[in-house]
C-alpha positions as CSV (number, residue, x, y, z in Angstrom):
1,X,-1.6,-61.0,-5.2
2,X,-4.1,-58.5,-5.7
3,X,-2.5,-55.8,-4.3
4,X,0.7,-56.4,-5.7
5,X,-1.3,-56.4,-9.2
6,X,-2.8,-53.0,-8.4
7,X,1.0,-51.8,-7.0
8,X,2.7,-52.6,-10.3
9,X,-0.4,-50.7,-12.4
10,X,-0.1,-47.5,-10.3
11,X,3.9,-47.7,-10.6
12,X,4.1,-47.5,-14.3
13,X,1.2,-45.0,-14.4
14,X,3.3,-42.4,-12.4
15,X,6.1,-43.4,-14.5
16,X,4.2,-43.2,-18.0
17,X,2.9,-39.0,-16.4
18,X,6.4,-39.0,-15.5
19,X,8.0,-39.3,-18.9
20,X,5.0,-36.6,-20.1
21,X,6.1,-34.2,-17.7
22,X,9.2,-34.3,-19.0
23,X,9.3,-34.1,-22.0
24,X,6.5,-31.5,-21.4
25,X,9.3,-29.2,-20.0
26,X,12.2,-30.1,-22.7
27,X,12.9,-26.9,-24.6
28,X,12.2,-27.1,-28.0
29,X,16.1,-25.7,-29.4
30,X,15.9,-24.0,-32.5
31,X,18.6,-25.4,-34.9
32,X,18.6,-23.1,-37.6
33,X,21.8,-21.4,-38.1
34,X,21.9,-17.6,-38.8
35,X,24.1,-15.4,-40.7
36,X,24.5,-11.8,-40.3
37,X,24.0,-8.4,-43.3
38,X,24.8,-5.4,-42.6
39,X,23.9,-2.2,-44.5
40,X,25.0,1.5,-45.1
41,X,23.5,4.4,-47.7
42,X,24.3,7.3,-48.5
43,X,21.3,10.1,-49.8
44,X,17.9,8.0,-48.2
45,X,15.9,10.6,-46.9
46,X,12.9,9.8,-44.3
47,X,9.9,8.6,-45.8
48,X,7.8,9.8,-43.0
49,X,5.3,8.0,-41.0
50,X,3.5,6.2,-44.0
51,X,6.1,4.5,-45.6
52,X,9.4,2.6,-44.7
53,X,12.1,0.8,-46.4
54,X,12.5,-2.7,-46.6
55,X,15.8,-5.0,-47.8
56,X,15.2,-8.4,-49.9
57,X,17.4,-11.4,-50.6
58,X,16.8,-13.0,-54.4
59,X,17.3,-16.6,-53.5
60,X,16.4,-18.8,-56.7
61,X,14.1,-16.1,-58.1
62,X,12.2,-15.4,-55.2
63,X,12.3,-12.5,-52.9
64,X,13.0,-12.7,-49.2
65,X,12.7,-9.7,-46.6
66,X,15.7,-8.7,-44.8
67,X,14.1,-6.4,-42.8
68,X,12.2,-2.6,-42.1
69,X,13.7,-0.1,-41.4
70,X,13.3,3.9,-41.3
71,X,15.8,7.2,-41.6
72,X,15.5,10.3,-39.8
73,X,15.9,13.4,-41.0
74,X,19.7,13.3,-40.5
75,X,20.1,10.1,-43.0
76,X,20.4,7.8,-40.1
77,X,19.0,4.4,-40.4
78,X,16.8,3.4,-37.4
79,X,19.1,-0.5,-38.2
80,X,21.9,-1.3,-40.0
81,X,22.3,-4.9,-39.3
82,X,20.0,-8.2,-39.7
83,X,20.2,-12.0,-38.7
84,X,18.8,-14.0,-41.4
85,X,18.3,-17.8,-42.2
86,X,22.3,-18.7,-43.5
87,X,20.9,-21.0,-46.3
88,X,19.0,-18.0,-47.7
89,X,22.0,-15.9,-47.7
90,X,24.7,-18.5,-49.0
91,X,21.8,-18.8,-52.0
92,X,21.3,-14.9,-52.7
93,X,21.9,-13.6,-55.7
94,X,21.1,-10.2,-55.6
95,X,19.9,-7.4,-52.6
96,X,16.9,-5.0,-53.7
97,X,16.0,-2.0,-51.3
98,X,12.1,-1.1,-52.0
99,X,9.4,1.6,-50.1
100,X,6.3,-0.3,-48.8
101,X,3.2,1.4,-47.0
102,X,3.8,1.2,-43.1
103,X,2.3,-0.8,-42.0
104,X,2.4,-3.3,-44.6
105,X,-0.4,-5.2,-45.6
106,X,1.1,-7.1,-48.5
107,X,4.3,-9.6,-47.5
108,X,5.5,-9.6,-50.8
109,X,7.9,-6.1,-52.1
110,X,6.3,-3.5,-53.6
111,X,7.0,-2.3,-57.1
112,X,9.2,0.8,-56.0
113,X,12.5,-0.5,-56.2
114,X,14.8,2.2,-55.5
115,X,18.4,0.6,-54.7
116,X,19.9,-2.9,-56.1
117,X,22.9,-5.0,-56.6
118,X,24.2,-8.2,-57.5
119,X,25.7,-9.7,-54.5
120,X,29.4,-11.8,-54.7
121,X,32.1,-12.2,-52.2
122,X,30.0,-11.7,-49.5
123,X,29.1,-8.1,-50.7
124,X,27.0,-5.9,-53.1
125,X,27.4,-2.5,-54.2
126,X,23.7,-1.2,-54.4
127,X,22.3,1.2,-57.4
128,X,19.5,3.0,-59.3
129,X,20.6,2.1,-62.3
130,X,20.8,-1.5,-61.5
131,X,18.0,-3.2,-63.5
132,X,15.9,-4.7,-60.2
133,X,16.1,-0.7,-58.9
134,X,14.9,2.3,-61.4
135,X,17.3,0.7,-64.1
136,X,19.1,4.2,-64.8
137,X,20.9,6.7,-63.3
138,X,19.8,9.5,-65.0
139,X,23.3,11.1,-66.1
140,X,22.3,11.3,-69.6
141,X,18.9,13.3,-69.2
142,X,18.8,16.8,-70.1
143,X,16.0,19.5,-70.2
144,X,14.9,23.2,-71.9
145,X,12.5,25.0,-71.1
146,X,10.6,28.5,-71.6
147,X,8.7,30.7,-69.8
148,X,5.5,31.8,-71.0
149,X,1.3,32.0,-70.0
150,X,-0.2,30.2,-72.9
151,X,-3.4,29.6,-70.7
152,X,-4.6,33.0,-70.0
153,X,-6.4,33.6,-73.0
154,X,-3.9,35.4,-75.5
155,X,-2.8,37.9,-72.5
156,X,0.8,39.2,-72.7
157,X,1.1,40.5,-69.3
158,X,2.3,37.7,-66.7
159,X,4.8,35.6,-69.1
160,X,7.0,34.8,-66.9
161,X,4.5,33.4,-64.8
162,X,4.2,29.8,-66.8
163,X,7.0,26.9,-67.2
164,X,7.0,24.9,-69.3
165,X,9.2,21.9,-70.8
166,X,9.4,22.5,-74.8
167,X,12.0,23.7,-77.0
168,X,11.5,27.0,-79.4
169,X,14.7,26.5,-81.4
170,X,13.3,25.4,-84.0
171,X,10.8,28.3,-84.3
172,X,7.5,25.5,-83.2
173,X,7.2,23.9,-79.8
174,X,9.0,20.8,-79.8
175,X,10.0,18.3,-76.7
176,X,11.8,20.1,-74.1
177,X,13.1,16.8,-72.1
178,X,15.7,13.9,-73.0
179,X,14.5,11.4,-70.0
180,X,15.3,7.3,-69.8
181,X,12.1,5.8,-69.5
182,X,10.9,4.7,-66.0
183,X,10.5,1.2,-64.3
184,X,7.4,0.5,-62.5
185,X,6.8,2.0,-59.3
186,X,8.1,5.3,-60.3
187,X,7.2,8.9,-62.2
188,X,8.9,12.0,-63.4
189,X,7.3,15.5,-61.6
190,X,7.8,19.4,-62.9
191,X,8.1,21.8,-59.4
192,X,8.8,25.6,-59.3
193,X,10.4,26.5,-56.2
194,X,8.7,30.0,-55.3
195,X,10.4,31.8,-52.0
196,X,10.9,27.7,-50.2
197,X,7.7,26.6,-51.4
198,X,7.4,23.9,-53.9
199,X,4.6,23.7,-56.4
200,X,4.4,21.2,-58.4
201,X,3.6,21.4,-62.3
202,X,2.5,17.8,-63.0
203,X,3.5,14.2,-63.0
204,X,4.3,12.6,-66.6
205,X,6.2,9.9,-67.9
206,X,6.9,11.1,-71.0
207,X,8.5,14.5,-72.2
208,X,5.9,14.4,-75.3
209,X,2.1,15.2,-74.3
210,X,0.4,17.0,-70.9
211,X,1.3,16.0,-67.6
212,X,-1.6,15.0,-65.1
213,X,-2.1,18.6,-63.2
214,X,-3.8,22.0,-64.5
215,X,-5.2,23.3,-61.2
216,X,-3.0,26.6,-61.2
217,X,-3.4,27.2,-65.1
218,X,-5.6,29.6,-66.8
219,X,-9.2,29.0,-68.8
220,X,-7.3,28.1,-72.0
221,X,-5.7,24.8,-72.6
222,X,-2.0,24.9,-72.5
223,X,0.6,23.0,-74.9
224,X,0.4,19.2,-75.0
225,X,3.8,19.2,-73.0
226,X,4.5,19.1,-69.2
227,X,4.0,22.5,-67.5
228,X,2.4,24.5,-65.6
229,X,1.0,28.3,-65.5
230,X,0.8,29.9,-62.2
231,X,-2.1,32.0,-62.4
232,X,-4.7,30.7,-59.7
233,X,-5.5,28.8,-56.8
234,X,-1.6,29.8,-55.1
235,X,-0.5,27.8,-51.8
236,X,-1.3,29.5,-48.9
237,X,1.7,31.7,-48.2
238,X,2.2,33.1,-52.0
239,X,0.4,35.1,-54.6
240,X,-0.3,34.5,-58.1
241,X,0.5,35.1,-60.4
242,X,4.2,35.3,-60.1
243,X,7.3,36.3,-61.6
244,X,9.6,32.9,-61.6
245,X,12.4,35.0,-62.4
246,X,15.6,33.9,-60.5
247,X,13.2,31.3,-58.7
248,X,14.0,27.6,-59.1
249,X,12.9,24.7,-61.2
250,X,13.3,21.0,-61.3
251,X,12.3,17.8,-62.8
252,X,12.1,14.6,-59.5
253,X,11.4,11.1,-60.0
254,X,8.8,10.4,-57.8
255,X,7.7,6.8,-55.9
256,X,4.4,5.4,-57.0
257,X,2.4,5.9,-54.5
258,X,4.1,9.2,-53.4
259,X,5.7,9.6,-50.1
260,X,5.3,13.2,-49.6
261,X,4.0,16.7,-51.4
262,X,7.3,17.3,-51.6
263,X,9.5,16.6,-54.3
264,X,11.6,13.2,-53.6
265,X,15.2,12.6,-52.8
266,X,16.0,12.0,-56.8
267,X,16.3,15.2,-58.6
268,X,18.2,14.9,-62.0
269,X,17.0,18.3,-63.5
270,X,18.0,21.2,-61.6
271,X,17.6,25.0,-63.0
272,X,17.8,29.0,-61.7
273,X,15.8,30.7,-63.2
274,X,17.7,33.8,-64.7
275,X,16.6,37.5,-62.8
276,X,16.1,38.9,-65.8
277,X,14.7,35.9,-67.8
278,X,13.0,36.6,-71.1
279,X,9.5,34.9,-72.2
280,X,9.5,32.5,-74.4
281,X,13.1,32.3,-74.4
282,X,15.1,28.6,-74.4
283,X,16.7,27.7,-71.1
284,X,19.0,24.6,-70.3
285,X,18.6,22.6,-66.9
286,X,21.2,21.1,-65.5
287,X,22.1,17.5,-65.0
288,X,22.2,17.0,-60.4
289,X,21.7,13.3,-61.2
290,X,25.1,12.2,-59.1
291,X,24.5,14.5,-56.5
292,X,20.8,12.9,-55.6
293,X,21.5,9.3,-56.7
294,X,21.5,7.3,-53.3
295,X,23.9,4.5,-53.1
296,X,24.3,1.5,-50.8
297,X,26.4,-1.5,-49.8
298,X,25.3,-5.3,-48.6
299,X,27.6,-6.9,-46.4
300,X,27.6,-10.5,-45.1
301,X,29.3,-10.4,-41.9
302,X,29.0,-13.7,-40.6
């Protein structure tokens, strides 16, 4: 009897490990069903090695990420398509493109919303001027300017070595620049374009008072509008001061915090300089907003 006793305890010992083992080894099958987005741009331009884009699905108010990805120099996107959780994309709303740092500390999207769209049928078409993105698309804004030295100390040699974005018309220096305000995330920037060579004249936000930059200007303060003299300190490569005549200026929007010394991919001001541009003289810029507006479509495609 005793061994019969201590047969039966052994038996349902092996089979009680048994039962363990197995469901030790049972897969764990992931049940969650997944739908597929795919997306396409046109005018992106590589961020470099900092910073990346990143796609996010509004779903009751609340951002979820889509996905990083980068584009090279050729516009390509380094991936076009994305499997996310099919609940979250039956419940999206709308699709916001941002920048983020790479890598990406913070899980939640930055404030540099660049592209966005409201999504139905399946399918978004994406914008700046959408109001999650920049919230305009710059076709309205418009730009004088003159050309003049107002920092070298009463000089009149070198006057057409200074821009600057104010009006004479009226015979007294008035606003130069019709711009839509900004969203968070994102600044306008003044550049001269001397022989390839960007330089920029200052970051502002608004077309009234002096932009944030004075490092090329002379010992006198200049105008309280955006602009710049080029007198001193020159990149390495050029000479100042310079004649801008039948160089290039523009006004960018720029990303907060900015990509690149470069100006960005959105450049809705656009002039040339005149050869034989006069001093103090009004010129009119040029509206490039829908040639470097970057566009986009969100696709659900299973």
């Amino acid at each position: 009897m005793k061994n019969l006793f201590i047969y039966t305890i052994s038996l349902v010992a092996i089979l009680l490990l048994a039962s363990c083992n197995d469901e030790e080894l049972t897969p764990t099958i992931n049940t969650e069903s997944k739908s597929e987005i795919n997306l396409t741009f046109e005018g992106l331009e590589d961020l470099g090695d900092d910073y990346a884009y990143e796609g996010w699905l509004i779903v009751d108010g609340n951002p979820v990420s889509t996905g990083i990805f980068s584009v090279d120099t050729e516009g390509r996107l380094s991936q076009t398509t994305f499997e996310l959780n099919t609940d979250d994309v039956a419940n999206a709303t709308n699709f916001v493109l941002t920048i983020e740092p790479s890598p990406d500390p913070d899980p939640a999207p930055s404030s540099v919303h660049i592209l966005a769209g409201n999504i139905e049928n399946d399918s978004a078409v994406l914008s700046v001027e959408h109001p999650a993105a920049i919230g305009t698309d710059f076709v309205d804004a418009a730009g004088n300017y003159i050309l003049a030295t107002p920092t070298d100390g009463g000089s009149d040699t070198n006057e057409t070595s200074g821009v600057w974005w104010l009006s004479l018309e009226s015979g007294s220096p008035t606003p130069g620049l019709s711009l839509p305000s900004l969203a968070e995330g994102w600044i306008y920037e003044g550049w001269a374009v001397v022989d390839g060579t960007p330089i920029s004249t200052g970051r502002f936000l608004t077309a009234e008072g002096a932009d944030d930059f004075d490092g090329h200007s002379g010992s006198v303060s200049g105008p309280p509008f955006p602009g710049e003299d080029l007198l001193v300190n020159a990149p390495q490569g050029l000479s100042f001061p310079v004649d801008l005549s039948g160089k290039t200026v523009v006004i960018s929007v720029e990303p907060v915090p900015d990509n690149s010394p470069a100006p960005f991919l959105l450049k809705p001001l656009v002039s040339m300089i005149p050869t034989s541009a006069l001093d103090h003289a009004d010129y009119s810029m040029e509206n490039n907003a829908t040639a470097t507006n970057p566009t986009g479509t969100f696709n659900i495609t299973q």
